[in-house]
C-alpha positions in Angstrom: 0.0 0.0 0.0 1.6 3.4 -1.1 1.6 6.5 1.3 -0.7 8.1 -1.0 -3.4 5.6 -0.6 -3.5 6.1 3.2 -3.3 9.8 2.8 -5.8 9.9 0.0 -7.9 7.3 2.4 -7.2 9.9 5.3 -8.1 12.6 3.7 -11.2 11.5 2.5 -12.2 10.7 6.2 -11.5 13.8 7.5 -13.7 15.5 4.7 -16.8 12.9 5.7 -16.1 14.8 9.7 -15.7 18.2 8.0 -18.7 17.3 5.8 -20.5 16.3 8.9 -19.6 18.8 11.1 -20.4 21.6 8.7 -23.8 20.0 8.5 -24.3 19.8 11.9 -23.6 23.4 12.8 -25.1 25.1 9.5 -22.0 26.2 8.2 -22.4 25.3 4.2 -18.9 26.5 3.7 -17.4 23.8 5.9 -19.5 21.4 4.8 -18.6 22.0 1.0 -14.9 21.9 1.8 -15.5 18.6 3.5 -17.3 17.1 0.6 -13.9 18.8 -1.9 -11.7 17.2 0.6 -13.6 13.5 0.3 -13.4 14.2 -3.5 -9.8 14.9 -3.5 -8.8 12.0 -1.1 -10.3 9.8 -3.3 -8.7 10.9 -6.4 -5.4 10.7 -4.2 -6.6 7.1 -3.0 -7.0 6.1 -7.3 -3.5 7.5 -8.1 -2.3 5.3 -5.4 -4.4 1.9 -6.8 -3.2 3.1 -9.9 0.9 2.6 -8.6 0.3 -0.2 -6.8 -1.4 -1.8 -10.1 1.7 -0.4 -12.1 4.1 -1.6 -9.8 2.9 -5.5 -9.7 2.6 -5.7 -13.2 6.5 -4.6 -13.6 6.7 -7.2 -10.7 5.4 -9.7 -12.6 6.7 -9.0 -16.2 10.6 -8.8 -13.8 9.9 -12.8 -12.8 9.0 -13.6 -16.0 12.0 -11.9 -18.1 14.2 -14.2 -15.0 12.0 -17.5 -16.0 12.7 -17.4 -19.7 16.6 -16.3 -19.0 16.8 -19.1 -16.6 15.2 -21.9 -19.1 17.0 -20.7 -21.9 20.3 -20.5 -20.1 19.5 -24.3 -18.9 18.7 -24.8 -22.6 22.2 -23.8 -23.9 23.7 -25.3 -21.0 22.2 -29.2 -21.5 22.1 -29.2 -25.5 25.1 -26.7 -26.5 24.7 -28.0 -29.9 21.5 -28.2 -30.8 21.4 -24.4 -29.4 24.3 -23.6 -31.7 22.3 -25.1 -34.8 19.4 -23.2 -33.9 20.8 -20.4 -33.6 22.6 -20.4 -37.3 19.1 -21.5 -38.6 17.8 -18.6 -36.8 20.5 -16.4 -38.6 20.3 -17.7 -42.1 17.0 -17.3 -41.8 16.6 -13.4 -40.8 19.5 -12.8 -43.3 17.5 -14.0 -45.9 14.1 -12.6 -45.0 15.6 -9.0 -46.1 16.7 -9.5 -49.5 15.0 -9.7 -52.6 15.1 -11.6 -55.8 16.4 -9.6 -59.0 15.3 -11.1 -62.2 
């Protein structure tokens, strides 16, 4: 959970009291300002979501960059020629794929 989440969750709290309180005494002022603050706390509490969202998926596209390098490093490391035939294949093939015939 990022800091902004629990200060966008704070801050919305605090405008449901301001919101409340402003009610409670008549004061439409204070109780628009609470309702601005529950509005921005909750934009503050998205932005955070947002993060934490962003940041897992990095998390998650991180471990699986590590899986591939680890199976194809085990790959290489068990069938060093096959890898090596591949890999000229591989080669030959992309050299060829750019050039074209002239008649």
């Amino acid at each position: 959970m990022t800091d902004d989440r629990i200060a966008g969750t704070a801050r919305n709290l605090g405008g449901k009291v301001q919101e409340g309180f402003g009610a409670v005494t008549g004061d439409t002022k204070t109780e628009f300002q609470g309702k601005m603050n529950q509005a921005a706390g909750s934009a503050q509490d998205l932005y955070g979501q947002a993060k934490d969202a962003a940041y897992d998926a990095a998390e998650v596209v991180k471990q699986g960059a590590k899986e591939a390098d680890d199976y194809v490093r085990s790959f290489i490391e068990e069938r060093p020629y096959t890898a090596a035939i591949g890999a000229l294949v591989l080669g030959w093939v992309i050299g060829h794929t750019g050039r074209s015939r002239h008649y």
